[in-house]
C-alpha positions in Angstrom: 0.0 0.0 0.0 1.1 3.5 -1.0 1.6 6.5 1.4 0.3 10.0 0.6 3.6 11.2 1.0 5.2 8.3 -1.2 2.6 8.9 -3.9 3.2 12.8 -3.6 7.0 12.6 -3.6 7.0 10.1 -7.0 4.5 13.0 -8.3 7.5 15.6 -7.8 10.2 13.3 -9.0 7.8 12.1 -12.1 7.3 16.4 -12.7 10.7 17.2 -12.2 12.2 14.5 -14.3 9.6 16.0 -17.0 10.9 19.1 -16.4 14.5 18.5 -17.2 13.9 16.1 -20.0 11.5 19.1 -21.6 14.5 22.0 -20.9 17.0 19.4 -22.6 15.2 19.1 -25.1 14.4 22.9 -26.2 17.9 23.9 -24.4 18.5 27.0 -25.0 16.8 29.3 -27.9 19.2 29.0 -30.3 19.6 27.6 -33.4 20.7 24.3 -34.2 24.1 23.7 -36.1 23.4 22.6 -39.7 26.0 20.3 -41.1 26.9 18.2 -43.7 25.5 14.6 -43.5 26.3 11.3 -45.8 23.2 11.3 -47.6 22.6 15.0 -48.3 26.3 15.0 -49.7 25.4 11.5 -52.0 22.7 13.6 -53.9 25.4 15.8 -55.8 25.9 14.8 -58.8 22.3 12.9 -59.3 20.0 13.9 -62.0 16.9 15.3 -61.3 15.0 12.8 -62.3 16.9 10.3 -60.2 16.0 12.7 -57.4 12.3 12.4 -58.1 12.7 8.4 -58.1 14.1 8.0 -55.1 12.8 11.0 -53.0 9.4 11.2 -54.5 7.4 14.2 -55.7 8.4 17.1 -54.0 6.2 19.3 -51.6 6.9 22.0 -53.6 9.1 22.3 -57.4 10.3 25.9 -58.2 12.7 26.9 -61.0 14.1 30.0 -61.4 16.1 30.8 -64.4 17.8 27.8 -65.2 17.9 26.4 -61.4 15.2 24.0 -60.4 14.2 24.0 -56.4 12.8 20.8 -55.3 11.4 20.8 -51.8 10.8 18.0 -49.4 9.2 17.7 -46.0 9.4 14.7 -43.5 7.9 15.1 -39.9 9.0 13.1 -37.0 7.2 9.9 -36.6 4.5 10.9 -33.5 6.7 8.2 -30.9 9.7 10.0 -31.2 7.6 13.3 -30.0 7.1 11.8 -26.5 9.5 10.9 -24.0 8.6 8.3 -21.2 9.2 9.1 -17.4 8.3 6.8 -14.9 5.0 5.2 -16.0 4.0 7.9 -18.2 5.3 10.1 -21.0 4.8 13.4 -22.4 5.2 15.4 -25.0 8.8 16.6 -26.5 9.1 19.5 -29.5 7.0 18.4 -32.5 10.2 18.8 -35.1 10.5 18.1 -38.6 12.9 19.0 -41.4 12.9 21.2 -44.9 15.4 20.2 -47.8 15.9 22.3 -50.8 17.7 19.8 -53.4 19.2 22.8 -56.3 19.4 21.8 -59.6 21.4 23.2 -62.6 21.7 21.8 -65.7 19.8 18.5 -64.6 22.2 17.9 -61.8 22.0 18.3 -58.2 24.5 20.6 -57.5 23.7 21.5 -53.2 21.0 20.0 -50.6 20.6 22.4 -48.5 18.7 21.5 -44.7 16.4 23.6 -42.3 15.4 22.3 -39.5 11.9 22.7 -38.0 11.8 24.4 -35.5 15.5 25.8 -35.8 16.7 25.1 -32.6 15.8 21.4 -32.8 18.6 19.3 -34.8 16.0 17.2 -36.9 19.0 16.2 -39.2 17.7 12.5 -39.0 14.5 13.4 -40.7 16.3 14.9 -44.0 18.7 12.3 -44.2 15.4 9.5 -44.2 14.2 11.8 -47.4 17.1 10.5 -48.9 17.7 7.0 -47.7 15.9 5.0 -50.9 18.5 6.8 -53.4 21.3 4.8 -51.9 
């Protein structure tokens, strides 16, 4: 049988752990370091319509004198937007990630990533945009 003051003291460790896990995961307000990742650096070269076999149909497809902007969007699955404490979970930063693949002459020449929000590194959810052109 529980006491009051165990159930009330698991209640401030189950908040508190919350707490931390929810100010690690914002941290601080600024932005996430964009890099350079395996699969966004294996698109250079690619034509665009090995781009579009791989990667789909775009969210959005721009061109702009002779540069073609293809732009993806992938979300984080809705499980990796909730962290478990204790018995329970709760909700982390719904993230997600932006990736502009440029095009000149029918060849990628740059993939560029933007993370959703910016100060969450969502780098894992560009780089599964890309995983079927391997």
């Amino acid at each position: 049988m529980h006491s009051p003051l165990r159930t009330h003291i698991n209640g401030i460790f189950t908040l508190s752990l919350g707490v931390i896990a929810l100010a690690w995961f914002s941290g601080c307000a600024t932005a996430a370091q964009v890099g350079e990742y395996p699969n966004q650096q294996r698109m250079v070269g690619k034509s665009k319509a090995a781009i579009l076999a791989c990667a789909g149909k775009p969210v959005k497809e721009q061109t702009r004198n002779d540069v073609t902007l293809l732009q993806y969007y992938r979300e984080a699955p809705m499980l990796e937007e909730s962290a478990a404490v204790g018995k329970g979970s709760f909700p982390t930063i719904h993230h997600g990630c932006w990736a502009t693949v440029i095009i000149a002459e029918d060849r990628v020449t740059e993939v560029r990533y933007r993370f959703a929000p910016p100060t969450f590194d969502a780098s894992n959810d560009c780089e599964e945009i890309f995983e079927p052109c391997q």
